[in-house]
N, C-alpha and C positions, 0 to 999 in steps of 0.2 A: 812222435819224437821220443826219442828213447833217456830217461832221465837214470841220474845213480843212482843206486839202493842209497836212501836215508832213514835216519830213525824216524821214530815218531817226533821224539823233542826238537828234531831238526826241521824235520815237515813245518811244525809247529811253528818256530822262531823264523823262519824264511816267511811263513806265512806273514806273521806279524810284522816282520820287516816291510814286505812289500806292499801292508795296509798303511806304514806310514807315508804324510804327505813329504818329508825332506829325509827320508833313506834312499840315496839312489840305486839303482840296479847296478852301477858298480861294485856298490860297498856289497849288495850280498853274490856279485862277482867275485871278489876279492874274499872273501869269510867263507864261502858255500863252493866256490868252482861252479856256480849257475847263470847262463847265461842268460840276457834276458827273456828269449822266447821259449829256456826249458822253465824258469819262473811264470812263465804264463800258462804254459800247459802245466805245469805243477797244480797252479792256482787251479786251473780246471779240472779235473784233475778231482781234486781235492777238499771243493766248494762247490756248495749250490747253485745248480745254474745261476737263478735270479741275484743271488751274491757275488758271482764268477761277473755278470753283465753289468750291476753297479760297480765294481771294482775298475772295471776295464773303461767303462766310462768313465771314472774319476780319474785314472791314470793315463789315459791318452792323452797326447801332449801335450802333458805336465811337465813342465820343464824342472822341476824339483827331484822329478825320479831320474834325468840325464845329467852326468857330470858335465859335458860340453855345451849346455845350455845353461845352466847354474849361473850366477851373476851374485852371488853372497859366498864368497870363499872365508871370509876372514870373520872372526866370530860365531860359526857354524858350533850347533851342538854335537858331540859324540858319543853316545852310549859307553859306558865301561864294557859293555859285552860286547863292541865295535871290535876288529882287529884292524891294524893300520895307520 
């Protein structure tokens, strides 16, 4: 999968995005232009096997990381560093 040239700070904050349990792959949609499965191969990419494996296990259908499964719209937190 062919991913965009990012910086490093941006590698970074995606990264960390996508370790949260209530950031969905929308939001770093919407912030980054990445879609979920260039996020995944970023992750890998870019992470330790064995970190790339619990990661993907924690996030597999997590309904937290899909907007259209989400069931808590109203009182959601949003980072200042969120766009949107």
């Amino acid at each position: 999968m062919k991913l965009p040239e990012l910086s490093s700070a941006t590698i970074n904050r995606v990264i960390e995005m996508a370790w949260e349990d209530r950031t969905p792959f929308d939001a770093i949609a919407l912030q980054y232009d990445l879609q979920e499965k260039q996020v995944i191969a970023l992750m890998r990419r870019e992470m330790k096997q064995s970190s790339f494996k619990m990661w993907r296990q924690r996030v597999t259908g997590r309904k937290t990381k899909h907007l259209a499964q989400r069931t808590f719209d109203s009182g959601r937190f949003r980072s200042q560093n969120q766009k949107g």
